[in-house]
N, C-alpha and C positions, 0 to 999 in steps of 0.2 A: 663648514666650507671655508678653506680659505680665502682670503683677500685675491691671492690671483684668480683661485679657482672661479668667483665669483665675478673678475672683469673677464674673462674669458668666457663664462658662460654668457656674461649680456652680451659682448661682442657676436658669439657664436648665434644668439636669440635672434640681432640686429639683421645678421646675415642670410637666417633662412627666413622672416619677413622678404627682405629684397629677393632673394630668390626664387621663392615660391610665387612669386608674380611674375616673375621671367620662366617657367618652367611651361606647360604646356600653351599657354597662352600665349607666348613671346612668337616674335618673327611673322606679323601681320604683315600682306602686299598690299597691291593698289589693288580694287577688285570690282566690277561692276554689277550689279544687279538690274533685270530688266524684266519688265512685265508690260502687260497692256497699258498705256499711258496716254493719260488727260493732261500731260505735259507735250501733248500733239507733238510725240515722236522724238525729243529732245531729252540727251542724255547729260544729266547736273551734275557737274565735278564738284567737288566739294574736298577741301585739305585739310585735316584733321590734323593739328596744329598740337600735339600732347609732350607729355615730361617721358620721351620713351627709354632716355637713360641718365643718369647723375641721381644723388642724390633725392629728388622727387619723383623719380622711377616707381617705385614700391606705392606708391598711391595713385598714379594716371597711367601707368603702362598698356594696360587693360584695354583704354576705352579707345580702339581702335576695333575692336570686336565690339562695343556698344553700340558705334557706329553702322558697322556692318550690319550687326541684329536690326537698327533701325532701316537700315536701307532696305533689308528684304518684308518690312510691313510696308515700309513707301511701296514696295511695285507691286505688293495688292490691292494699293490704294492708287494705281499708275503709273506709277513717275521712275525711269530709271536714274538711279545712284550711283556716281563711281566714285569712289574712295582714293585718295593721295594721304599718304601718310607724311611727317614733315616732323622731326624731332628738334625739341627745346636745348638739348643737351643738360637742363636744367640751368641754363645760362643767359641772361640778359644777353648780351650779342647773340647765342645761338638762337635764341628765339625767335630775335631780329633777322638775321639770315636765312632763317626757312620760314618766317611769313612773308620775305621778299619772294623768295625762290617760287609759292605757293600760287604769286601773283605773276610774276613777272614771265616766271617760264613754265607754271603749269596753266595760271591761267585759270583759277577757280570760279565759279559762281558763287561759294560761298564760301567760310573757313566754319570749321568747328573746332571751337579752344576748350580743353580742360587742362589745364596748367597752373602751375604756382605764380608761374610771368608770365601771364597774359600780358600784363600792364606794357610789359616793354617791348611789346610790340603793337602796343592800340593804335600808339597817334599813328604808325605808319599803319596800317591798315584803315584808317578812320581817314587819313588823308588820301588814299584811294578809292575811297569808298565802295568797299568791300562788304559786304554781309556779314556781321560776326553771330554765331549762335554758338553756346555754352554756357559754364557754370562760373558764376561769381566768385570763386574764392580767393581770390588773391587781392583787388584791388578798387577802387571805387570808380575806374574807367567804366566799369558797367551802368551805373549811372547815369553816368555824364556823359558818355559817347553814344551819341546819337543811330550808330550803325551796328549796336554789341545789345545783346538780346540773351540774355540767361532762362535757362529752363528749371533751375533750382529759386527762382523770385530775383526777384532789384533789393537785395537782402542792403541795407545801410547798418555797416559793423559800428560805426559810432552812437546807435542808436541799443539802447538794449532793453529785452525783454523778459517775461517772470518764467518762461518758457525752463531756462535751464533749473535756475532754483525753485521752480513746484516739482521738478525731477529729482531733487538730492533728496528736498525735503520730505518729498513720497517717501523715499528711502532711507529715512532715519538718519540721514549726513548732518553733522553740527560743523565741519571746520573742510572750508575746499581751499582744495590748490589748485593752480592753473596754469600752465605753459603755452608759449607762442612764440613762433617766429620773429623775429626782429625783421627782415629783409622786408618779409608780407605786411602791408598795413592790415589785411585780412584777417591774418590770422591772431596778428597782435593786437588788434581791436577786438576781435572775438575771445580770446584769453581773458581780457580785461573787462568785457561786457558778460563774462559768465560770474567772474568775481563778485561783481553789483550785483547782479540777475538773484545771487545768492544773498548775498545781503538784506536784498530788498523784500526776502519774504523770510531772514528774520535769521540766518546761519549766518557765521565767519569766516572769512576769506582773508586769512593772514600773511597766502602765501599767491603772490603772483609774479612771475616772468615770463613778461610780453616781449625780450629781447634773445631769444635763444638761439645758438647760431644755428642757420639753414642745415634743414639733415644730420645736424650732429648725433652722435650718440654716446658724447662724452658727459653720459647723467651722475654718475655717482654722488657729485657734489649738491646735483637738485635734489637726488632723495635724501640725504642726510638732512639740508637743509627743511626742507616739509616733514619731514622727522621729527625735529625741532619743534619745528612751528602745531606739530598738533593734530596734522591734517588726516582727517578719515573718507576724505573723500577727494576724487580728482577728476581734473578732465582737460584735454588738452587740444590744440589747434595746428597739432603737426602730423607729419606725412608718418604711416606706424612705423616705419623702424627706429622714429625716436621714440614712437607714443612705448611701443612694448620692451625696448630695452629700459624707459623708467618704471615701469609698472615692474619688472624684473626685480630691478634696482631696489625700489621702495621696500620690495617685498622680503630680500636678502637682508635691506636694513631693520628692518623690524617693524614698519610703519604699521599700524594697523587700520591698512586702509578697506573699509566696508564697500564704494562704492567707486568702479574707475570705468568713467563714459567717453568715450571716441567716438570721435565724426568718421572714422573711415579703418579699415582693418576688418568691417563685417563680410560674412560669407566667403566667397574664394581668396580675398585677401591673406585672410587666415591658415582655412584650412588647406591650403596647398604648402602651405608654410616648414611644414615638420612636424616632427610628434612635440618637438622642443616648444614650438610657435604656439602649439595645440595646448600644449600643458599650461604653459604661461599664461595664456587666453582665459583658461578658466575662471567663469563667475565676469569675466568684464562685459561690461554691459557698451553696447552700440547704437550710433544715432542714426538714422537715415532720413530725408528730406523727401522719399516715395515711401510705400507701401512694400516691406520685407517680403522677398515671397513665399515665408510659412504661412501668409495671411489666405493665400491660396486663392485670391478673389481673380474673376475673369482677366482682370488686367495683369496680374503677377504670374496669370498662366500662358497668356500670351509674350509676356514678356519670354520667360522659359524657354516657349518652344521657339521662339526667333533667335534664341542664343542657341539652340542644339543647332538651328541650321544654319547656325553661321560657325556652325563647328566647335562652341564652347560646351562643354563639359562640366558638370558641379556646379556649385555653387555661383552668385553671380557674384561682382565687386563694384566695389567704388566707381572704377574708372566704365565699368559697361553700363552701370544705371547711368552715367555721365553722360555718353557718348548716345546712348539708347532714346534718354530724354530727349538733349539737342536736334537728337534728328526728329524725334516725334514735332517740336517747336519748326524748323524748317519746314515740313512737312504740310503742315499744317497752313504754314504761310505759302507755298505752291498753291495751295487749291487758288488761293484768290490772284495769284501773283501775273497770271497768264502763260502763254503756250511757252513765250520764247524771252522770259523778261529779263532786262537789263537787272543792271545792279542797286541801281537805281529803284526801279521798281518792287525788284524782293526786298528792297530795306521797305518800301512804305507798305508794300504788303504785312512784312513780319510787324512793323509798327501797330499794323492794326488788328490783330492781333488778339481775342479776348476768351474765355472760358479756358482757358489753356487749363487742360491737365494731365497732362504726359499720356495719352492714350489710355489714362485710367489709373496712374498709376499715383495720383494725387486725391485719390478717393475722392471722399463728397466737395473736395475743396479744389478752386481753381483761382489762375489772376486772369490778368491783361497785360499787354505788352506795356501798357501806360501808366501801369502801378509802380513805376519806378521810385527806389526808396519808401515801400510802402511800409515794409516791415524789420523787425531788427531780428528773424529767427525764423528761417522755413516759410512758408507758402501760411498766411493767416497764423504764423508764430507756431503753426503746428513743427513735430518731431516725432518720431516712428522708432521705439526703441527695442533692442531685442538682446538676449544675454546668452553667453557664449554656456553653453553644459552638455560634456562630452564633446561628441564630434556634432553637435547639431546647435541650432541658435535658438532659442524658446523666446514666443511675443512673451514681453511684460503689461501684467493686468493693468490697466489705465494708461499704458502709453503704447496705445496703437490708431493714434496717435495720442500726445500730451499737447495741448494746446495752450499758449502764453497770450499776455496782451502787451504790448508797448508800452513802457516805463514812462510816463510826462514830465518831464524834464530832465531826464537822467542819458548821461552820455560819457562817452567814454575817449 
């Protein structure tokens, strides 16, 4: 293949990623669910606060249907849910702008974040004291702000775990690379904390950039370089249509890479993708922080059937286990929160918060809303991984889950 032939096919890879998540799933409304309710009669707006277009599109688009799937187990559990949707633009001021708009004129009881920026829009929502429920991946506001409550754990990326490297090393990996965001402290702590994670139980990690620009998919130059350096295994902490335009790449260059693990790109990610996205996919292995639902347990079947009726089709994604979990966390914090409660009150509700395990979908393992910073990897250091062959994903024997411990002294 030539050199063009070969930027044009990753560009062309890049592009049915991103579209294959805007394709039947795209163009969610506001939408209310309502059942018999122990929320004595009161209907909980909630503004789902996601990346629904710019470059982080391709990994949160989705979890506007996660949310909905959650809203309709809320109103058999009482409680009616109505949905506002409110897009990031993928943009620090957009962000900013539609968690104002969420509050000021729609007027939420809660926000539900899955976003790359969350961050930059915490302190304002933390200074109106807002509800925030979602997933930690962007920033260490989850932590620190008092009113933001992650359904994925109070994950600390400066903190890391043996979690990733007893994964490569299961898998015969001797030299990892790793990529991450520069913009995201997230992601780029997470890059750099898989590197050590590898180390520390005895592999190479000669290749790491924690600086990569947001959404790019100008890789040619990262695969030559890990080319170089050796690398037979990979794994990286961005949105897929960077992850699988390098896995492309690598692969064009000649790397011989045995083993390339993503946090996100599993299930409808993918296969809505193309046959291009599908072929590319092949043999890459996937992380999830719930229970895949090949696993077929009560909870991954429940989950299922709340996506069929919220009208989702296939496979799930990223962005609906996101949006699916957060509300099962919200959810949960109602029962105790009372009929008609302030915001106030659902923060100290959701604060307390404990057994949380996404409706099951955290298997035998749960937190507390108080275990803030408790871990450096998933819910008890657990990961749930599963490998792309054919058009279906197959669990991997001993990582369903793979469970890590926290590194003592090691930071990143």
């Amino acid at each position: 293949m030539s050199r063009s032939s070969k930027v044009l096919a990753t560009l062309a890879l890049a592009t049915l990623v991103a579209a294959g998540c805007s394709s039947a799933k795209n163009g969610t409304s506001s939408s209310t669910t309502s059942g018999s309710n122990s929320g004595g009669g009161k209907t909980f707006t909630v503004g789902v606060l996601t990346d629904l277009t710019g470059p982080a599109a391709s990994g949160a688009k989705t979890s506007p249907f996660g949310a909905k799937a959650g809203a309709i187990v809320a109103s058999s559990e009482g409680f009616q849910i109505r949905i506002v949707e409110a897009d990031s633009q993928t943009s620090p001021s957009g962000i900013l702008t539609s968690a104002k708009k969420l509050v000021e004129q729609d007027h939420v009881d809660a926000v539900l974040a899955v976003s790359a920026l969350t961050f930059a829009a915490a302190d304002y929502l933390t200074s109106k004291g807002i509800p925030v429920v979602g997933v930690a991946e962007d920033g260490s506001e989850w932590t620190t702000h008092a009113n933001m409550f992650s359904a994925f754990g109070f994950n600390d990326a400066t903190k890391v775990s043996t979690t990733a490297g007893l994964f490569f090393k299961m898998q015969s990996v001797t030299t990892l690379g790793t990529l991450g965001y520069g913009i995201s402290p997230q992601s780029a702590n997470a890059a750099k904390g898989a590197a050590v994670s590898a180390q520390a139980v005895g592999l190479r990690a000669p290749y790491v950039n924690a600086n990569f620009p947001f959404g790019s998919t100008n890789v040619a130059p990262v695969a030559l370089q890990m080319k170089a350096a050796g690398v037979d295994g990979f794994t990286s902490t961005t949105d897929p249509n960077t992850s699988f335009a390098l896995i492309t790449a690598m692969r064009q260059a000649g790397v011989n890479l045995k083993v390339a693990l993503l946090p996100d790109g599993y299930g409808g990610d993918l296969l809505q993708a193309g046959p291009g996205a599908l072929q590319s996919g092949q043999g890459v292995y996937f992380s999830l922080s719930f229970e895949p639902v090949e696993m077929h347990t009560a909870a991954t079947e429940k989950f299922a059937n709340a996506l069929k009726s919220a009208g989702v089709t296939g496979a799930p994604t990223y962005g609906e286990y996101a949006g699916y979990t957060s509300m099962a966390l919200l959810v949960q914090a109602l029962h105790t929160a009372g009929a008609h409660p302030s915001h106030a009150a659902l923060i100290s509700a959701l604060s307390g918060v404990t057994g949380f395990n996404a409706w099951g979908l955290l298997g035998s393992h749960s937190f507390g809303m108080a275990d803030r910073a408790a871990t450096a990897t998933g819910v008890d250091g657990c990961l749930w991984v599963t490998k792309l062959s054919g058009s279906s994903f197959q669990l991997v024997p001993g990582a369903d889950p793979i469970c890590g411990s926290v590194i003592a002294g090691k930071t990143v």
